[in-house]
SEFIPA-497461 format. One line per 8 residues: number of its first residue (from 1); their letters; for each residue x, y, z of C-alpha. Coordinates in nm, 2 decimals. Layout:
BEGIN
NUM> A> X/Y/Z  ...
This chain:
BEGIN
1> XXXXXXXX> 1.13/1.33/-1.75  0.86/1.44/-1.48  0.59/1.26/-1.55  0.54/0.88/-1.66  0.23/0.82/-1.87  -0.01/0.59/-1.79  0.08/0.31/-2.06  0.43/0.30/-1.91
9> XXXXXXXX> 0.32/0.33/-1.57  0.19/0.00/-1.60  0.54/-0.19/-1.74  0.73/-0.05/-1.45  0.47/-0.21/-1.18  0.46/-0.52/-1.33  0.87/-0.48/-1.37  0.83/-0.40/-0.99
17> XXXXXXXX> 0.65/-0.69/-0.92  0.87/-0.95/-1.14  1.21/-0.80/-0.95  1.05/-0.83/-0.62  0.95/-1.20/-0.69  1.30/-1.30/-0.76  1.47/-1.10/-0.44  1.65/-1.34/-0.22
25> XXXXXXXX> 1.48/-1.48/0.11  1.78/-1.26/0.32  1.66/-0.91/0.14  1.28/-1.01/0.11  1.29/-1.01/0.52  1.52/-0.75/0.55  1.29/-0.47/0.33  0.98/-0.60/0.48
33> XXXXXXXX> 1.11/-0.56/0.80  1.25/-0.24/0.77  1.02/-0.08/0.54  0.73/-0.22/0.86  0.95/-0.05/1.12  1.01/0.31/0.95  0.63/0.32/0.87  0.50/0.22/1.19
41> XXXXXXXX> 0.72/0.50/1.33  0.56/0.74/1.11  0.24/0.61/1.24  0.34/0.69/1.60  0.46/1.00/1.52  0.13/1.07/1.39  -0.07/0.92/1.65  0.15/1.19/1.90
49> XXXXXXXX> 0.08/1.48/1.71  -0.30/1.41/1.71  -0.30/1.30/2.06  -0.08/1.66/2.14  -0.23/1.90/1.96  -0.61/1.83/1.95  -0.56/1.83/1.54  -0.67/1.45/1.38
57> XXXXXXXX> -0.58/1.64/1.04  -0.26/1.75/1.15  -0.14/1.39/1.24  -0.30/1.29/0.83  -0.10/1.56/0.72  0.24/1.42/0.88  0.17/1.04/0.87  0.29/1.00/0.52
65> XXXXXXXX> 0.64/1.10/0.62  0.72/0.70/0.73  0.59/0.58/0.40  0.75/0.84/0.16  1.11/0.73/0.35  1.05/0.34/0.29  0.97/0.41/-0.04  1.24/0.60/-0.16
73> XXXXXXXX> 1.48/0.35/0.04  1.32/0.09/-0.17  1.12/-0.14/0.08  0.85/-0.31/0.09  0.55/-0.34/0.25  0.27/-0.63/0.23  -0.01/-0.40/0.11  0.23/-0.28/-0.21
81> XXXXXXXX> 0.34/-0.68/-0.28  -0.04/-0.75/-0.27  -0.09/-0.53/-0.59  0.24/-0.52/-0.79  0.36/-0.91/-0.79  0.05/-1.07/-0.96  0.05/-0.84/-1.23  0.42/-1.02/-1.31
89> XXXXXXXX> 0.16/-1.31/-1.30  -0.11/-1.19/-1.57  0.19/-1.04/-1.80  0.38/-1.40/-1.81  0.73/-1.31/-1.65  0.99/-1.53/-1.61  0.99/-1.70/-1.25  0.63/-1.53/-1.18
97> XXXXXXXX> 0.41/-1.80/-1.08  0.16/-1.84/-0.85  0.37/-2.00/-0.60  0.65/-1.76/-0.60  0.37/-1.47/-0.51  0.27/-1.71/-0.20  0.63/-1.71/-0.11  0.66/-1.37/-0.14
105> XXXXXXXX> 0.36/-1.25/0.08  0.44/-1.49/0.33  0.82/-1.35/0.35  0.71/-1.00/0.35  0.42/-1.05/0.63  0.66/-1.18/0.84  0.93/-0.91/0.78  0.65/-0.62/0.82
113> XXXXXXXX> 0.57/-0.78/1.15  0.89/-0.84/1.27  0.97/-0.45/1.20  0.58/-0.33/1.30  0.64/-0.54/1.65  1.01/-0.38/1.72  0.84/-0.08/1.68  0.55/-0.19/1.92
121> XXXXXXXX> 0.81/-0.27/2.25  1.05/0.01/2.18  0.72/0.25/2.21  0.60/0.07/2.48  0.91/0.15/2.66  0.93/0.53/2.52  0.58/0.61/2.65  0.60/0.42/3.01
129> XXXXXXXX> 0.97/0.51/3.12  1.02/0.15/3.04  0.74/0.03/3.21  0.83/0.21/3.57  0.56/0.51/3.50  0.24/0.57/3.41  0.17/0.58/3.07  0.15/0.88/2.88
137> XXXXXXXX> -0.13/1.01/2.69  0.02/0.94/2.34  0.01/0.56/2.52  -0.33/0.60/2.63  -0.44/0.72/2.25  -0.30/0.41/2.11  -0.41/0.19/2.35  -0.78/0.30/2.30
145> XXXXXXXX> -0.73/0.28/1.91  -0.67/-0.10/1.97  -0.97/-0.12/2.20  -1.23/0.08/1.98  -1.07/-0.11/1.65  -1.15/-0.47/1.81  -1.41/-0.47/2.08  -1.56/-0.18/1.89
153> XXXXXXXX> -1.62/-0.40/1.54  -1.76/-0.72/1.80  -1.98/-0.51/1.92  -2.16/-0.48/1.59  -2.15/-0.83/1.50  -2.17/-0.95/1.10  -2.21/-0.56/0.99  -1.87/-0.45/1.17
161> XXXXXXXX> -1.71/-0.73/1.02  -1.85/-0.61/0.71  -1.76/-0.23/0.83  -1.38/-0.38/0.88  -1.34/-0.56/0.58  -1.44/-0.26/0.36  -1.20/-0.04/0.58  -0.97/-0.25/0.47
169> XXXXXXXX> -1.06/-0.23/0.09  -1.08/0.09/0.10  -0.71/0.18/0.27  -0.52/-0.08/0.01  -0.69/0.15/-0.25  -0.54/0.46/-0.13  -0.17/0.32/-0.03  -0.15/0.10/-0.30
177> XXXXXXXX> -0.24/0.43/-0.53  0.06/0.54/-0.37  0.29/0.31/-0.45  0.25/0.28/-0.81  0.22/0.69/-0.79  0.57/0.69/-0.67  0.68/0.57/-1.01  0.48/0.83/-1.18
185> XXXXXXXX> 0.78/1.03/-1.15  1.14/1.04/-1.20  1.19/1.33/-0.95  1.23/1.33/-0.59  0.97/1.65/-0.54  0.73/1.47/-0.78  0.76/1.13/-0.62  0.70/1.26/-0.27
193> XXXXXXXX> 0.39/1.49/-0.36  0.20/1.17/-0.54  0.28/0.94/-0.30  0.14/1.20/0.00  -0.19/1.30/-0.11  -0.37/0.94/-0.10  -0.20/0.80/0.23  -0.27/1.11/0.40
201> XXXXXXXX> -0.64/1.07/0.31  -0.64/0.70/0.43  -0.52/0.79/0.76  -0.75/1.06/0.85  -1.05/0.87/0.73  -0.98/0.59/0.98  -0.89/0.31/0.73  -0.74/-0.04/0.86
209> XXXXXXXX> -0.36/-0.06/0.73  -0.21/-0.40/0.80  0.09/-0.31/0.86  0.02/-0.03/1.11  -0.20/-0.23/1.29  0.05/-0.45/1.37  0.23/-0.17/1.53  -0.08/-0.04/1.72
217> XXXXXXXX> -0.23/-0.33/1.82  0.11/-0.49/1.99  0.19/-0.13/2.15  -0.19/-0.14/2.27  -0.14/-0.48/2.47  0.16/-0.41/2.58  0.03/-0.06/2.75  -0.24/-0.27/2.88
225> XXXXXXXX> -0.54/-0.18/2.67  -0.87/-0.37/2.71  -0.86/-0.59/2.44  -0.69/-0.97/2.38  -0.47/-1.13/2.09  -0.76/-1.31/1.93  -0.96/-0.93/1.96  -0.66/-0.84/1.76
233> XXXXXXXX> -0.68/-1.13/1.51  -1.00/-1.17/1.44  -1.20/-0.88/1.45  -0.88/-0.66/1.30  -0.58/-0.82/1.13  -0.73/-1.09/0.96  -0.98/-0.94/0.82  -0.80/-0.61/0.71
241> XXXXXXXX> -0.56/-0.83/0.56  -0.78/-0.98/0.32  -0.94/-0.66/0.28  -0.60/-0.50/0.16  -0.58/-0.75/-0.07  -0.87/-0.71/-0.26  -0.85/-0.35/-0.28  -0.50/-0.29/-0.34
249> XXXXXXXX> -0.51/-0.60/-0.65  -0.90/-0.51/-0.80  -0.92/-0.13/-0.73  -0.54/-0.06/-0.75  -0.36/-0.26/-0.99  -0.57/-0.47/-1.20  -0.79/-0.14/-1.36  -0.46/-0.01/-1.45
257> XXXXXXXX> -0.33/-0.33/-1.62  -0.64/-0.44/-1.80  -0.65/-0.09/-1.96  -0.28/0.00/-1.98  -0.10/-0.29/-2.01  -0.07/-0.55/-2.28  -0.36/-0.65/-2.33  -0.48/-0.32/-2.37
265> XXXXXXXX> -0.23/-0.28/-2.62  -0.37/-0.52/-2.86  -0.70/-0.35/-2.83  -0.57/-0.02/-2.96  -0.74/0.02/-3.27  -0.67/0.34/-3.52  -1.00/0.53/-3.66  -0.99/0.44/-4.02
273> XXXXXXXX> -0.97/0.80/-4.25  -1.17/0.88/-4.56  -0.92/0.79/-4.81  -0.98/1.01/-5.12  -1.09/0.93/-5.44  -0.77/0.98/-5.66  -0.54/0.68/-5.59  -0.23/0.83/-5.48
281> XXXXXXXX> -0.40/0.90/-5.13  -0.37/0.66/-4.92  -0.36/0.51/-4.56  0.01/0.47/-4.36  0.09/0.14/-4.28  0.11/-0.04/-3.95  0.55/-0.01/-4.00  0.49/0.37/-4.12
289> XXXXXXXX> 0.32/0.46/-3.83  0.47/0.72/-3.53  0.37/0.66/-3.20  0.15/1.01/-3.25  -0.06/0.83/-3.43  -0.16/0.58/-3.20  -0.32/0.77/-2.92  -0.20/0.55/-2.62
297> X> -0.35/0.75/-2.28
C-alpha cells in the first residue's frame, strides 16, 4: 500500500499517540533526546549551507534531512507529542489521561533539550577550534539568529510578542503536518517526500521551532552573541512553545480527528435512493452494506 486514506490516517495518530503515552521514562528521554540532537544537527547543517553559499533556500531545501532521519528511527520530538498524544485523550484509550500527556511532554522537553544542548557545546567547539580561535562565520550566523530572534521581538514590544507567538503557530502547523504525513505512507520514498515539503517551507519562512531553538539559542551564548538567558526565555522559547502547541494540536491534529476520526464516523450518513414503486426494490441494509457504499474521504 502507498498511500493511507485519510479516515485511517487518523487511527494510526491517535495509535501513535496512545503507544507513546505508555513508553517507559528510560525510552521517553532516550528518543526525545536523540530525536532533539539529530534534528538540531540538521539545523546546523542548514544554517552552514545558507551561511556558505549566499542561498537561504538552499539551507530550506536541506534542513529537512535531520527530521526525515529522526523520524524513520522512530523518535520523538515535543512539537509531534503536542499533536498526536491528546488525540489518545479525545478517542478514550486505555492509560491516556490527562495526566499521562503532562508526563509525557515534560519527559520529552527535557530529552529534546538535553539532545538540542549537546548539540549546542559540541558546535560551539566545531566553529571556535574549541574556543582557542575566532569564530567562524557559520558561528557568527547563528549567533546573530539568537540576537535578532530575542532582542529583535523586545524591540517591538506586545506586537513582537504577538509576531512570536504566531511564528510559533504557524511552524507546529507545518512540522506537525509532517509527522502525521509520515504515516501517510508505507514506503520509504513516499514517507520521506511528505514529510519534506512542509518542514522545508517552515524553515525558510523563518518560523520559531522549539526544539531548534534550543540548539541555536545555547550555541548563540556560548559563541558570545548579544543576547541573555531570560532574552532567550522570554521573548523566544516560552512563547514558541506555547505557540507550537496550539498550532500543532488546533491546526494539525484536531481538524483531522473531528472530521476523520470517530466521531466523524458516526456522522456518516448514506443519501437515501428513490426506492421504486414495485415492492421487490428495495434499500440494502446497514449489515449488507460494502464499504463502497459509504463514501469515507
Amino acid at each position: 500500500m502507498s498511500y493511507i486514506k485519510p479516515a485511517e490516517l487518523v487511527t494510526r495518530m491517535v495509535d501513535a499517540g496512545s503507544y507513546k503515552l505508555q513508553l517507559s521514562t528510560r525510552d521517553t528521554l532516550i528518543r526525545a533526546f536523540m530525536g532533539a540532537a539529530i534534528l538540531t544537527l540538521g539545523a546546523a547543517f542548514a544554517v552552514t549551507v545558507s551561511t556558505q553559499t549566499g542561498q537561504p533556500l538552499l539551507g530550506a531545501l536541506l534542513f529537512p534531512i535531520g527530521f526525515v532521519l529522526l523520524y524513520l528511527l522512530g523518535y520523538d520530538l515535543l512539537t509531534g507529542v503536542f499533536t498526536l498524544t491528546p488525540l489518545a485523550v479525545l478517542d478514550k484509550r486505555p492509560g491516556a489521561t490527562v495526566g499521562a500527556v503532562m508526563r509525557n511532554w515534560g519527559l520529552v522537553f527535557l530529552g529534546n533539550f538535553g539532545g538540542a544542548f549537546l548539540v549546542a557545546v559540541l558546535m560551539a567547539v566545531y566553529f571556535t577550534y574549541g574556543f582557542s580561535a575566532e569564530t567562524s562565520p557559520v558561528g557568527l550566523a547563528i549567533g546573530e539568529i539568537g540576537h535578532g530572534r530575542t532582542v529583535g521581538y523586545a524591540e517591538h514590544g506586545a506586537a513582537g510578542m504577538l509576531t512570536l507567538f504566531i511564528r510559533g503557530v504557524l511552524c507546529n502547523w507545518m512540522v506537525s503536518t509532517a509527522v502525521i504525513l509520515s504515516m501517510v505512507s508505507e514506503n520509504v520514498i513516499g514517507k520521506i517526500v511528505a514529510m519534506w515539503l512542509p518542514i522545508s517551507l517552515f524553515f525558510y519562512m523563518g518560523f520559531e521551532h522549539s526544539i531548534v531553538n534550543m540548539f541555536l539559542f545555547p550555541s548563540g551564548l556560548l559563541l558570545g552573541a548579544d543576547f541573555t538567558i531570560m532574552d532567550y526565555l522570554i521573548w523566544n522559547e516560552v512563547p514558541t512553545v506555547v505557540g507550537n502547541l496550539v498550532g500543532g494540536l488546533l491546526l494539525a491534529g484536531l481538524p483531522l480527528y473531528l472530521t476523520y476520526g470517530r466521531p466523524a464516523a458516526r456522522r456518516v450518513r448514506v443519501p437515501r435512493a428513490r426506492v421504486a414503486s414495485t415492492p421487490e426494490v428495495a434499500l440494502p441494509t446497514t449489515a449488507e452494506r460494502t464499504p463502497e457504499a459509504v463514501p469515507v474521504a
